[in-house]
N, CA, C and O atoms as CSV, one atom per row, in Angstrom:
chain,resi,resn,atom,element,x,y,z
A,1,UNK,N,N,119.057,99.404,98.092
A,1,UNK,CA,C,118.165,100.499,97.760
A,1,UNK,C,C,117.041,100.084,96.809
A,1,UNK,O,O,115.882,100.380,97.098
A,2,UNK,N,N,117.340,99.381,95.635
A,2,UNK,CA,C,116.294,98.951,94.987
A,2,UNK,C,C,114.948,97.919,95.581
A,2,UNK,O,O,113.792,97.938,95.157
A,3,UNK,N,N,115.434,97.163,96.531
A,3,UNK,CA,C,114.614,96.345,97.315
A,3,UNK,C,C,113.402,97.544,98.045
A,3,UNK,O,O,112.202,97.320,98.203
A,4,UNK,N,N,114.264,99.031,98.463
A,4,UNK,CA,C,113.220,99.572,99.551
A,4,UNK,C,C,112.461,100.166,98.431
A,4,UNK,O,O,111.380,100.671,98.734
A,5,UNK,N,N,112.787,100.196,97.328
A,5,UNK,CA,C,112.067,101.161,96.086
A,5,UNK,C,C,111.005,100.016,95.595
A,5,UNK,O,O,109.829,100.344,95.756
A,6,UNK,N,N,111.172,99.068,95.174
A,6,UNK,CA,C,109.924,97.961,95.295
A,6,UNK,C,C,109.008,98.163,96.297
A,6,UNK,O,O,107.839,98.501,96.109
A,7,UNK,N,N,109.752,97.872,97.819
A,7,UNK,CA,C,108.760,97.379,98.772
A,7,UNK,C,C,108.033,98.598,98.833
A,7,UNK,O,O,106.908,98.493,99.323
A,8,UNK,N,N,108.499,100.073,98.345
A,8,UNK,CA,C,107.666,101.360,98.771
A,8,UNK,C,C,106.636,101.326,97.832
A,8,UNK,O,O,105.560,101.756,98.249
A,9,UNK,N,N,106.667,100.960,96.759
A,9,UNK,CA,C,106.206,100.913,95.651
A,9,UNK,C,C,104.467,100.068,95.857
A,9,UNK,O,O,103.332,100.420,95.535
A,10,UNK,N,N,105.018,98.863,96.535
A,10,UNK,CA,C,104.039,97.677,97.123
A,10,UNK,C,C,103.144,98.129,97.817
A,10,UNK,O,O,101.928,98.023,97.656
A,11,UNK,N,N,103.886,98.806,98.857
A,11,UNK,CA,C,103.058,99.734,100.318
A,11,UNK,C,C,102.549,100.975,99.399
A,11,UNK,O,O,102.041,101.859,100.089
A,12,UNK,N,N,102.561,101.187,98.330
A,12,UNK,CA,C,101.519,102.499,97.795
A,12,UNK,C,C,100.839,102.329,97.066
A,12,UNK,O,O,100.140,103.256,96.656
A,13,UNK,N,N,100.713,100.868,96.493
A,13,UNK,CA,C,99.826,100.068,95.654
A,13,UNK,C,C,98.701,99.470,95.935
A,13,UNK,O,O,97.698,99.269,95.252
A,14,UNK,N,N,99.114,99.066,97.583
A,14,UNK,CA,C,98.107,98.071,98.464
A,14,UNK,C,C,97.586,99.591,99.115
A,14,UNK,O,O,96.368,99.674,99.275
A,15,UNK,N,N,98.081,100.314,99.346
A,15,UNK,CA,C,97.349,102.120,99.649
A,15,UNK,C,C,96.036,102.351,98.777
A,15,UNK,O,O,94.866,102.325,99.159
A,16,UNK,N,N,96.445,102.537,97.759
A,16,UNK,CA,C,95.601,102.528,96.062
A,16,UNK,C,C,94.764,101.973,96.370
A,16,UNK,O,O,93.807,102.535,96.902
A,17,UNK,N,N,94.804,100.518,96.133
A,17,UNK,CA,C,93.757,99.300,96.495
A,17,UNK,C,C,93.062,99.675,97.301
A,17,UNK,O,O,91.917,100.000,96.985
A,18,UNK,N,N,93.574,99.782,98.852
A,18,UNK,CA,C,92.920,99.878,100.265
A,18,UNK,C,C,91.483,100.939,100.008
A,18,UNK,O,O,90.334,100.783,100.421
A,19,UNK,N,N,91.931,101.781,99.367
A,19,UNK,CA,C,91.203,102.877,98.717
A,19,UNK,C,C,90.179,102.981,98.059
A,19,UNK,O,O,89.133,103.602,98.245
A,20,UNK,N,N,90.639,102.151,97.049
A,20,UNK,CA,C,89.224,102.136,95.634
A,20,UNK,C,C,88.063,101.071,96.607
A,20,UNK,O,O,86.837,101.133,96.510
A,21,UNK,N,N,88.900,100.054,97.597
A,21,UNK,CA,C,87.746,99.519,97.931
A,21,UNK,C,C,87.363,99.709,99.037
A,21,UNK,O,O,86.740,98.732,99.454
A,22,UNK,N,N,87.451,100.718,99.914
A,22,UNK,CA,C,86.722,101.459,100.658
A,22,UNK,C,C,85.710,102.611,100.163
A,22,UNK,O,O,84.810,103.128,100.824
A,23,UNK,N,N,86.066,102.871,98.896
A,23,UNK,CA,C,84.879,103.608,98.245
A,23,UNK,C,C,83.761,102.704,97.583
A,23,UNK,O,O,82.589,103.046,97.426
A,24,UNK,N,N,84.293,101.548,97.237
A,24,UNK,CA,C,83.183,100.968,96.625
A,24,UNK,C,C,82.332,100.452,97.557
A,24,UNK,O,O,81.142,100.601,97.279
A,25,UNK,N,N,82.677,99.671,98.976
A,25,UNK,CA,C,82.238,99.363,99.861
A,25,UNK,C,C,81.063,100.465,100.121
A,25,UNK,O,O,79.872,100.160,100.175
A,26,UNK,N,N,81.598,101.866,100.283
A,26,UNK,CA,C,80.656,102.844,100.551
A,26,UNK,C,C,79.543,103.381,99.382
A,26,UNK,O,O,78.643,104.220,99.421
A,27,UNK,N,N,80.193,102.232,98.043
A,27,UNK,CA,C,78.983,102.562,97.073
A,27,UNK,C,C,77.642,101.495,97.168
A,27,UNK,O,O,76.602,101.667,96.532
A,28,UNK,N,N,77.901,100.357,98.105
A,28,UNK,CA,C,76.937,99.535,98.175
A,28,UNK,C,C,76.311,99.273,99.232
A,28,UNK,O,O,75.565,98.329,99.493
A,29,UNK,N,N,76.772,100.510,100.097
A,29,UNK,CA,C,76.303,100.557,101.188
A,29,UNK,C,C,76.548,99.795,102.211
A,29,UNK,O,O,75.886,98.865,102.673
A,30,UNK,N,N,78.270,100.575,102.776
A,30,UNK,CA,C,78.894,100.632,103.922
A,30,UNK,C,C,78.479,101.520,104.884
A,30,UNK,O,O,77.346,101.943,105.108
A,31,UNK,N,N,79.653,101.784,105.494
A,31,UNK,CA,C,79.318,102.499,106.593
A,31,UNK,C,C,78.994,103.993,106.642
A,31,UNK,O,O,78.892,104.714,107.634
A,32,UNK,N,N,78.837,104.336,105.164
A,32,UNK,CA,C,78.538,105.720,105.290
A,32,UNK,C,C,76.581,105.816,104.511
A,32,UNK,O,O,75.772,106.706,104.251
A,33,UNK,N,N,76.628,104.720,104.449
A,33,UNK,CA,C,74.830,104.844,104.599
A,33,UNK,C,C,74.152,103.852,105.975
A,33,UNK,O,O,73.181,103.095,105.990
A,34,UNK,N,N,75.191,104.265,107.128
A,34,UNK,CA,C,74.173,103.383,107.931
A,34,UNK,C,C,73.185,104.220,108.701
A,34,UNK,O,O,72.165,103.707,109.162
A,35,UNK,N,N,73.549,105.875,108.894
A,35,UNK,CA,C,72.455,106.457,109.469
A,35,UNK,C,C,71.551,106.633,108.432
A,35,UNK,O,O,70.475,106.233,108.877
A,36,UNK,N,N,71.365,107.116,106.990
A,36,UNK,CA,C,70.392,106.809,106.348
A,36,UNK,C,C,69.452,105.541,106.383
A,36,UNK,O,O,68.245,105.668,106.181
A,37,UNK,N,N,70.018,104.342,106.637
A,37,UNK,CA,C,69.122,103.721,106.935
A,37,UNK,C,C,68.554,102.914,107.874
A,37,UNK,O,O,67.815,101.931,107.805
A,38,UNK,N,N,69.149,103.653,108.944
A,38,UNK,CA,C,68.727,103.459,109.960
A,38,UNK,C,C,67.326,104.092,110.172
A,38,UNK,O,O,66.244,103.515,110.278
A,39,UNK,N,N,67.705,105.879,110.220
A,39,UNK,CA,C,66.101,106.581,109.412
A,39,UNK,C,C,65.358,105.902,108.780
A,39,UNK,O,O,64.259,105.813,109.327
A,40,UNK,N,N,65.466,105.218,107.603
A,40,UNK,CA,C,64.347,104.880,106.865
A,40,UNK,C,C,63.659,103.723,107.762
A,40,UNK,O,O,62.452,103.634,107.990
A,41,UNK,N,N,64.882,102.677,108.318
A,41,UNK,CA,C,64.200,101.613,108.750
A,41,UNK,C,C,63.318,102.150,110.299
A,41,UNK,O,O,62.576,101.264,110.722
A,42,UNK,N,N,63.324,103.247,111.013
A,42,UNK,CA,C,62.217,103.544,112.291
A,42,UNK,C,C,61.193,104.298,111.780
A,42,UNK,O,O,60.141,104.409,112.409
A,43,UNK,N,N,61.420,105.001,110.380
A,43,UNK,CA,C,60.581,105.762,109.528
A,43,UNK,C,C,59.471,104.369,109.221
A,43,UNK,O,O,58.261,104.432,109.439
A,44,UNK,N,N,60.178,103.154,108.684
A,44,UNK,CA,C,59.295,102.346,108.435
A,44,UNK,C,C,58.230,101.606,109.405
A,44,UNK,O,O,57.048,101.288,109.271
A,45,UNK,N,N,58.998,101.503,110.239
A,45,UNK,CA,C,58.331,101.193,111.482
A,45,UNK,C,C,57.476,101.520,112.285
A,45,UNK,O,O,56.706,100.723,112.821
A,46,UNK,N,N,57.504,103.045,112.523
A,46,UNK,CA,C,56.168,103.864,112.528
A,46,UNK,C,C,55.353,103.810,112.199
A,46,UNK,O,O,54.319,103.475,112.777
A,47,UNK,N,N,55.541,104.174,110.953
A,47,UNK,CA,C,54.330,104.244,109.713
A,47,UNK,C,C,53.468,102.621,109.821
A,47,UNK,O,O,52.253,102.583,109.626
A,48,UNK,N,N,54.098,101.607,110.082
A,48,UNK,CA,C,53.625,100.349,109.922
A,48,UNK,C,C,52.956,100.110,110.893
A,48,UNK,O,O,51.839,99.596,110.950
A,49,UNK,N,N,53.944,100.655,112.095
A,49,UNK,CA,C,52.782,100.427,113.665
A,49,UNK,C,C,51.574,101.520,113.365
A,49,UNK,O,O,50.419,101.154,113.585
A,50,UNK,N,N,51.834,102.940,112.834
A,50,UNK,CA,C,50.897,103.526,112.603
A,50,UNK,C,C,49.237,103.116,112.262
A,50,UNK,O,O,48.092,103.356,112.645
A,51,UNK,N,N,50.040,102.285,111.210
A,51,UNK,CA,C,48.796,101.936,110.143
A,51,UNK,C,C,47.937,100.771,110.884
A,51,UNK,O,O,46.741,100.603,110.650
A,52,UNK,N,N,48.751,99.916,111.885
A,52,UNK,CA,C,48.244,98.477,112.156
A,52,UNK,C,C,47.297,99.013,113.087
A,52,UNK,O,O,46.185,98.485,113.122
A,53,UNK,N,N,47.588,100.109,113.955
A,53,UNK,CA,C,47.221,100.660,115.535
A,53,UNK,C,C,45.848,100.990,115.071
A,53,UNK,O,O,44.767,100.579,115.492
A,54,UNK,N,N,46.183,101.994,113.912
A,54,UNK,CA,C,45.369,102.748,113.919
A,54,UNK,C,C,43.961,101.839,113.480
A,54,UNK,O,O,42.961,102.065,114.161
A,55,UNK,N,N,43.857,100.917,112.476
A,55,UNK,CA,C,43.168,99.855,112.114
A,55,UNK,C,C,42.517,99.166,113.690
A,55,UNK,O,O,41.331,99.057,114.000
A,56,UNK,N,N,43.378,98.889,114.262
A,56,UNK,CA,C,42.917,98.603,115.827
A,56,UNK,C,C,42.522,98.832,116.429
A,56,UNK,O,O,42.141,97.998,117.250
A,57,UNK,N,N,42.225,100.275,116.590
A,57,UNK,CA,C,41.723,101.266,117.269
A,57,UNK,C,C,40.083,101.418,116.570
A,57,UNK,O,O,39.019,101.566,117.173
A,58,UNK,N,N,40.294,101.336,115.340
A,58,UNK,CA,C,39.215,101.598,114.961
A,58,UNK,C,C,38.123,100.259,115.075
A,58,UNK,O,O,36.895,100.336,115.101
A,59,UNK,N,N,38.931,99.066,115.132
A,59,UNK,CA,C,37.811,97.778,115.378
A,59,UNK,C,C,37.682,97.777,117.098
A,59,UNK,O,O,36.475,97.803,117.340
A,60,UNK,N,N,38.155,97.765,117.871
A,60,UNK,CA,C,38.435,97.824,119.222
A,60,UNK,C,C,37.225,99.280,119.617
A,60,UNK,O,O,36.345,98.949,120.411
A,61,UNK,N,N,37.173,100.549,119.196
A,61,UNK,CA,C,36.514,101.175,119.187
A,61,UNK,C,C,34.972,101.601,118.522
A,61,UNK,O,O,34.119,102.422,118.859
A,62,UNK,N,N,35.072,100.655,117.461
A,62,UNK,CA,C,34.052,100.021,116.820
A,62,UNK,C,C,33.609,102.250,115.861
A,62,UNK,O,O,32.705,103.067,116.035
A,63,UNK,N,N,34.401,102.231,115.308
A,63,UNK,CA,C,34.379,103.738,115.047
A,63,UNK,C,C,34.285,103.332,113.434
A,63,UNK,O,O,34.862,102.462,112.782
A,64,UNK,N,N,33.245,104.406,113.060
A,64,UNK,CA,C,32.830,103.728,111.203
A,64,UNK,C,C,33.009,105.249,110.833
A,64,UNK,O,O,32.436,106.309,111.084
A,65,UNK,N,N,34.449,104.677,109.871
A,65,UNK,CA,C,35.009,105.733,108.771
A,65,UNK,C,C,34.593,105.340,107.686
A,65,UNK,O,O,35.085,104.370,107.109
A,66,UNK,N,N,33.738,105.946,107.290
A,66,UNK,CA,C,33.195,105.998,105.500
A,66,UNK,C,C,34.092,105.768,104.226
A,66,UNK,O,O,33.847,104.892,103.396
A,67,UNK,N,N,35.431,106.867,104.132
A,67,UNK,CA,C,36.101,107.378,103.459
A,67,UNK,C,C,36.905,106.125,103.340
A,67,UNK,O,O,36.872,105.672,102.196
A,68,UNK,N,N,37.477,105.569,104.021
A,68,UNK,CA,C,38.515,104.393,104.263
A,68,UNK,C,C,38.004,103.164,104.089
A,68,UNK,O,O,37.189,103.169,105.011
A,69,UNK,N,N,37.849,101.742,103.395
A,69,UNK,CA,C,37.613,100.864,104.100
A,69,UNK,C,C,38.013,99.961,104.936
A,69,UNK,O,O,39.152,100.114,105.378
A,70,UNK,N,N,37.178,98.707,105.424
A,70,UNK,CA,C,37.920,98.605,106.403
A,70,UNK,C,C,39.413,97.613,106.015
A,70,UNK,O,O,39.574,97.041,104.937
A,71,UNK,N,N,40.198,97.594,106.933
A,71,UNK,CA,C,41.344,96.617,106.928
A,71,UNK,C,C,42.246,97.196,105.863
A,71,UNK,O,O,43.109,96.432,105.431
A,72,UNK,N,N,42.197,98.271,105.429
A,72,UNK,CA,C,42.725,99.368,103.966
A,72,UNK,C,C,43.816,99.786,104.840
A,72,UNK,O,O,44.341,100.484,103.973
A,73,UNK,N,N,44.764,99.967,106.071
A,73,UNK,CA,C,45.528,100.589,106.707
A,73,UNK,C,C,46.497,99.012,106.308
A,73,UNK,O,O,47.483,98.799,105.602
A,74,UNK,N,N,45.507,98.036,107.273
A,74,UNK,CA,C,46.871,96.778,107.271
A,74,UNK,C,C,46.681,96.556,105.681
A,74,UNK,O,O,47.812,96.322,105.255
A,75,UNK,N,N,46.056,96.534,104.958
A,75,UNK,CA,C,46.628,95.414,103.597
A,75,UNK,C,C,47.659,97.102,102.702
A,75,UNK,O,O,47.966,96.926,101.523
A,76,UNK,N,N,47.983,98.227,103.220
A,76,UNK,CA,C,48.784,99.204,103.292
A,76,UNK,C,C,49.910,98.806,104.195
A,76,UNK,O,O,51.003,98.917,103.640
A,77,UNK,N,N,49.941,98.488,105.100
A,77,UNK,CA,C,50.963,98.349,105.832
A,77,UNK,C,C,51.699,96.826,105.315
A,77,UNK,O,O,52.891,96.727,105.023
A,78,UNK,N,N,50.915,95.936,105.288
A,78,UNK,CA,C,51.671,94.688,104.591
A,78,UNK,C,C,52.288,95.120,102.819
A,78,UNK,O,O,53.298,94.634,102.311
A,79,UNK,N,N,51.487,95.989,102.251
A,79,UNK,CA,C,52.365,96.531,101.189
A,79,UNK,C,C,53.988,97.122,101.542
A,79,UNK,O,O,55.075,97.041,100.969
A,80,UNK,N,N,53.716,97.462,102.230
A,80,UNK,CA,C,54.853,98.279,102.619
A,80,UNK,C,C,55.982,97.153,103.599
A,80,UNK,O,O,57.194,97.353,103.517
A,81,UNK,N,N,55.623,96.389,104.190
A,81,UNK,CA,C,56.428,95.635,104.909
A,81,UNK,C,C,56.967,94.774,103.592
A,81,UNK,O,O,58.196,94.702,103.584
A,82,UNK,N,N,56.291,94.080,102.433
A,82,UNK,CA,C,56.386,93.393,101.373
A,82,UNK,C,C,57.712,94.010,100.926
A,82,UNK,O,O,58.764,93.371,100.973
A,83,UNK,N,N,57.612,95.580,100.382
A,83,UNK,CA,C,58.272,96.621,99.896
A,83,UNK,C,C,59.345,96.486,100.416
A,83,UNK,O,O,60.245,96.293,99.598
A,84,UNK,N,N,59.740,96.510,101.766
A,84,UNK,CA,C,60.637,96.679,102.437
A,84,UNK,C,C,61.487,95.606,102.338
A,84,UNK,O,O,62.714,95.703,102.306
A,85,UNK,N,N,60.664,94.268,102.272
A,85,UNK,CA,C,61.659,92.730,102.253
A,85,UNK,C,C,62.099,92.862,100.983
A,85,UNK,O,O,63.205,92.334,100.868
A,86,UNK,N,N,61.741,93.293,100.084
A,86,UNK,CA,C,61.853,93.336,98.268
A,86,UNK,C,C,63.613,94.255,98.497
A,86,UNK,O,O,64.675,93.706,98.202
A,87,UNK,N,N,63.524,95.491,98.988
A,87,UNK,CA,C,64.602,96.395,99.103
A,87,UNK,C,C,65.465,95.910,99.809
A,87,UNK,O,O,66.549,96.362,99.438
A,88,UNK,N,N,65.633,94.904,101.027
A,88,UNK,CA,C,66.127,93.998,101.889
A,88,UNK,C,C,67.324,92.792,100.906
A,88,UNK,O,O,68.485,92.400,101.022
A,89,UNK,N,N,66.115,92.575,99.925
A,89,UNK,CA,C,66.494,91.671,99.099
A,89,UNK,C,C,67.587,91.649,98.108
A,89,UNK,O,O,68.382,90.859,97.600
A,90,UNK,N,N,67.138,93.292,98.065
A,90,UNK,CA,C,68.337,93.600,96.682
A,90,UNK,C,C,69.191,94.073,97.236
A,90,UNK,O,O,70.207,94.116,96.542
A,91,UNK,N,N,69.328,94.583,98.460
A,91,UNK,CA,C,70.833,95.289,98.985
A,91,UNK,C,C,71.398,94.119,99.474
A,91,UNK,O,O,72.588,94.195,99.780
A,92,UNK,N,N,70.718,92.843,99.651
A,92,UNK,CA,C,71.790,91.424,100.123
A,92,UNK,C,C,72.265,91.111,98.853
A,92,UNK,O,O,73.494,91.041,98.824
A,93,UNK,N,N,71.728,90.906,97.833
A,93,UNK,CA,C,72.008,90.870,96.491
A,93,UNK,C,C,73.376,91.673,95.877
A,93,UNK,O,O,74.059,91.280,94.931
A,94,UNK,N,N,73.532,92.599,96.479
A,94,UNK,CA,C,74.296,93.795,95.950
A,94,UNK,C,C,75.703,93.630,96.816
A,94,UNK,O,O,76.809,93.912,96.355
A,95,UNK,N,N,75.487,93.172,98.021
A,95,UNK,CA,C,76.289,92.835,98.789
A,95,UNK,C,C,77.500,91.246,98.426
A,95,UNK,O,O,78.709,91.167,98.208
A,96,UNK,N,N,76.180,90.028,98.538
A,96,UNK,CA,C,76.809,89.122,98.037
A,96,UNK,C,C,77.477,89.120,96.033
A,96,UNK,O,O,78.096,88.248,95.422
A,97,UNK,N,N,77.161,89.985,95.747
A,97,UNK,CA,C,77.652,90.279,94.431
A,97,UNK,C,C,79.413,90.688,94.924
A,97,UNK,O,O,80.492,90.137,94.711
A,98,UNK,N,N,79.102,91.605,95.472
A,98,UNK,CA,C,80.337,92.322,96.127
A,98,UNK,C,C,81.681,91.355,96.481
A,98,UNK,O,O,82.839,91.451,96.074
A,99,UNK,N,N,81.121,90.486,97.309
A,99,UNK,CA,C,81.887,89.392,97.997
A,99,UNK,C,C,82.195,88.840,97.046
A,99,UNK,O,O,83.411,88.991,96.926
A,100,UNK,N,N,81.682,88.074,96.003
A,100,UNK,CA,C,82.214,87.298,95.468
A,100,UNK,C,C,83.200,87.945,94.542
A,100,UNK,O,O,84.205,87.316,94.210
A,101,UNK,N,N,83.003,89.028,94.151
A,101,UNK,CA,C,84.161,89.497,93.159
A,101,UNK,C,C,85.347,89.888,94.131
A,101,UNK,O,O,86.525,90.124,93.864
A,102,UNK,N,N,84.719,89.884,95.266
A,102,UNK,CA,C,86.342,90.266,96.031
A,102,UNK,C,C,86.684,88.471,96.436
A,102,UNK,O,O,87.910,88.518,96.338
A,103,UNK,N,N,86.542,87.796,96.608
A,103,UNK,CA,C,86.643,85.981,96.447
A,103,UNK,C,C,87.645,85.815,94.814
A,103,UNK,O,O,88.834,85.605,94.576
A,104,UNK,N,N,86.686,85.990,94.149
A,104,UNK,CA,C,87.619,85.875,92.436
A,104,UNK,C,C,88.635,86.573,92.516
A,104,UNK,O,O,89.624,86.096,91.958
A,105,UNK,N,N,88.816,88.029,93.262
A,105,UNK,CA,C,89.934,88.674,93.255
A,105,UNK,C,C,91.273,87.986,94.001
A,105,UNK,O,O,92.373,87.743,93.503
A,106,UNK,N,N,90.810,87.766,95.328
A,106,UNK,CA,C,91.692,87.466,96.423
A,106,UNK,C,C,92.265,85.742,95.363
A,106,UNK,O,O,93.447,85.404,95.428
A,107,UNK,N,N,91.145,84.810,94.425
A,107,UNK,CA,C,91.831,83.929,93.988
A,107,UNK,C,C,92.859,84.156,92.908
A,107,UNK,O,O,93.839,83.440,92.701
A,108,UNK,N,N,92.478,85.350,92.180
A,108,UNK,CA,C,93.171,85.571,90.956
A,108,UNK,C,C,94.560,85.790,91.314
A,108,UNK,O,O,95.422,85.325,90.569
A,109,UNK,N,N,94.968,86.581,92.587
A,109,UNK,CA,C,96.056,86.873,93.361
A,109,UNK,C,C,96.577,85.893,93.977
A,109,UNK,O,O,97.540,86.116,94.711
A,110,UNK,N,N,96.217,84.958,93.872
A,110,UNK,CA,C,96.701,83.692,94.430
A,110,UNK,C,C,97.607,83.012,93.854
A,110,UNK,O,O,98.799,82.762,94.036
A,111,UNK,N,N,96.333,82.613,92.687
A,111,UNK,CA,C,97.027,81.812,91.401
A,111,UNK,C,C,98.275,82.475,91.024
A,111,UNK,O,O,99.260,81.796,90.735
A,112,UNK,N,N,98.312,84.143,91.001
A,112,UNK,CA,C,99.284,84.787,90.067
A,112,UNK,C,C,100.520,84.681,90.791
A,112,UNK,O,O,101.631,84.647,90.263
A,113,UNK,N,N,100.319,84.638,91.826
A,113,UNK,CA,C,101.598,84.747,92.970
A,113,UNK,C,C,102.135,83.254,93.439
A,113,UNK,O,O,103.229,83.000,93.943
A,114,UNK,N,N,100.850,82.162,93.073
A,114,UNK,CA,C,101.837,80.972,93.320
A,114,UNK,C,C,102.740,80.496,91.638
A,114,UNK,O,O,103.640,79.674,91.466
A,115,UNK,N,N,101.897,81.580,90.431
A,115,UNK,CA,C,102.829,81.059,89.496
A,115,UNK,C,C,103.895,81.619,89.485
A,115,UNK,O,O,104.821,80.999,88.962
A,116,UNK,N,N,104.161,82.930,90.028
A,116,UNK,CA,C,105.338,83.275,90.266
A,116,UNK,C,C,106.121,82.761,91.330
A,116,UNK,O,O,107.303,83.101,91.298
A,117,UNK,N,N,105.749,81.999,92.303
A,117,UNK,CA,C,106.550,81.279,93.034
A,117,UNK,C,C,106.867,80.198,92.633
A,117,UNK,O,O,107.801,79.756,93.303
A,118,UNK,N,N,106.486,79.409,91.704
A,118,UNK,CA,C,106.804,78.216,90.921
A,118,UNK,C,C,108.028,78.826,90.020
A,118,UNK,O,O,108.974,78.076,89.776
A,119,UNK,N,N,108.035,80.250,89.488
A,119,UNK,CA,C,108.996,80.245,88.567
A,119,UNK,C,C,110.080,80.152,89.195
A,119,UNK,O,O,110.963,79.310,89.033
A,120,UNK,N,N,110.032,81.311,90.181
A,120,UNK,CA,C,111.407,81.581,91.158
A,120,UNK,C,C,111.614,80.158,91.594
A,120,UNK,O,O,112.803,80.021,91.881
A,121,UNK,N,N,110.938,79.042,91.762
A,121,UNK,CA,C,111.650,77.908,92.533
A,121,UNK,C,C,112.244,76.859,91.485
A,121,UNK,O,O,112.800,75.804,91.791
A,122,UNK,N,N,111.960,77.485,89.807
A,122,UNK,CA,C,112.274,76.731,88.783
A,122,UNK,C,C,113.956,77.427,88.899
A,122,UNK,O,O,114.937,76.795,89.291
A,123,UNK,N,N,113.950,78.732,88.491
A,123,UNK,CA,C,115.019,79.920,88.360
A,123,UNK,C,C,116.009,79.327,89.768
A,123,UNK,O,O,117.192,79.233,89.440
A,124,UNK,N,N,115.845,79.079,90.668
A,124,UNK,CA,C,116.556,78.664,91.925
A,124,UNK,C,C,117.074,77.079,91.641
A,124,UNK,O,O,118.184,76.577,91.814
A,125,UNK,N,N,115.920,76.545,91.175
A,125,UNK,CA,C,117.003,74.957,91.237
A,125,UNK,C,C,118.116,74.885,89.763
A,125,UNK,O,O,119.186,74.276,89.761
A,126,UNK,N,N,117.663,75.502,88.822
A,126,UNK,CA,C,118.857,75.933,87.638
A,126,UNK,C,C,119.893,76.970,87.941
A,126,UNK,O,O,120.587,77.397,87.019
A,127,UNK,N,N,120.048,77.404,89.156
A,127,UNK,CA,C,120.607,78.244,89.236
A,127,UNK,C,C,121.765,77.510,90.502
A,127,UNK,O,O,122.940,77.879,90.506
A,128,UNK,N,N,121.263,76.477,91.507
A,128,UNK,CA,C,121.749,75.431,92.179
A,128,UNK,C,C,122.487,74.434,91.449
A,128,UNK,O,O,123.558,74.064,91.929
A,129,UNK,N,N,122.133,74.001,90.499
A,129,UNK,CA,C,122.429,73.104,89.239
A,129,UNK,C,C,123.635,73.547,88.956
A,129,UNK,O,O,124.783,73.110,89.033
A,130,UNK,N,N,123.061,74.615,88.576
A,130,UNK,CA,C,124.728,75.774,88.011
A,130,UNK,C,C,126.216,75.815,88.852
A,130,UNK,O,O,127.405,75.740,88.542
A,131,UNK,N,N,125.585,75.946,89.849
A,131,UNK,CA,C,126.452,76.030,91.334
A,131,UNK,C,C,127.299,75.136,91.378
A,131,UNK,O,O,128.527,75.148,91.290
A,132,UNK,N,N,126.291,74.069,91.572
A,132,UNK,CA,C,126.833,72.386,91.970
A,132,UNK,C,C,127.736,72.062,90.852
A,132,UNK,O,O,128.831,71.666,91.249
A,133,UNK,N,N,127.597,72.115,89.513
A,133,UNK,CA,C,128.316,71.703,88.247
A,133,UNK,C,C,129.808,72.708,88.222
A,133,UNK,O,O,130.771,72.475,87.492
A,134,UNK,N,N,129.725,73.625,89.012
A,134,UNK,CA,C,130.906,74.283,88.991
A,134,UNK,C,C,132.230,73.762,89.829
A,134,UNK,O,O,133.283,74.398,89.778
């Protein structure tokens, strides 16, 4: 009985866990911001073809807007594509941050569990020792 009271114990711990890091995942943008940015990223895309077309249209058509100057749409639209690699940048950033603390984690659990398997195999051969001398 005490063995199934551990192992239940284990299975509601690694529950816990499973948990906190499925929320954090979704704080750095998992799967519950992928339609948000999916939006932003055809939102961006528009606007960028918008701006390039429309610049195109206007040299191709040879059409003189006063108000605007010229090539003011693309060196707008390369702002914004710039913008976009910058935001690109920091959510890989945010990501590989992520990974690695789950790397340090998965090692810290390593180490801790092979020093506890070193003890138990210390505790086992003194305990063989014991055996044998009897």
């Amino acid at each position: 009985m005490p063995d199934q009271k551990a192992l239940q114990d284990e299975i509601d711990q690694y529950k816990r866990e499973k948990e906190s890091i499925r929320k954090m995942l979704g704080q750095i943008g998992g799967a519950g911001n992928a339609k948000k940015e999916r939006i932003i990223n055809i939102s961006f895309a528009i606007f960028v073809g918008l701006l390039f077309s429309f610049d195109l249209m206007r040299h191709a058509l040879h059409l003189s807007v006063d108000f605007i100057p010229e090539m003011f749409s693309v060196e707008i639209a390369v702002l914004l594509v710039s913008m976009k690699i910058i935001w690109m940048m920091h959510r890989q950033q945010k990501v590989e941050h992520f990974q690695f603390w789950i790397l340090n984690t998965i090692e810290f659990q390593m180490n801790s569990t092979a020093a506890r398997i070193r003890k138990i195999e210390k505790i086992m051969e003194e305990l063989q020792k014991e055996s044998s001398s009897r």
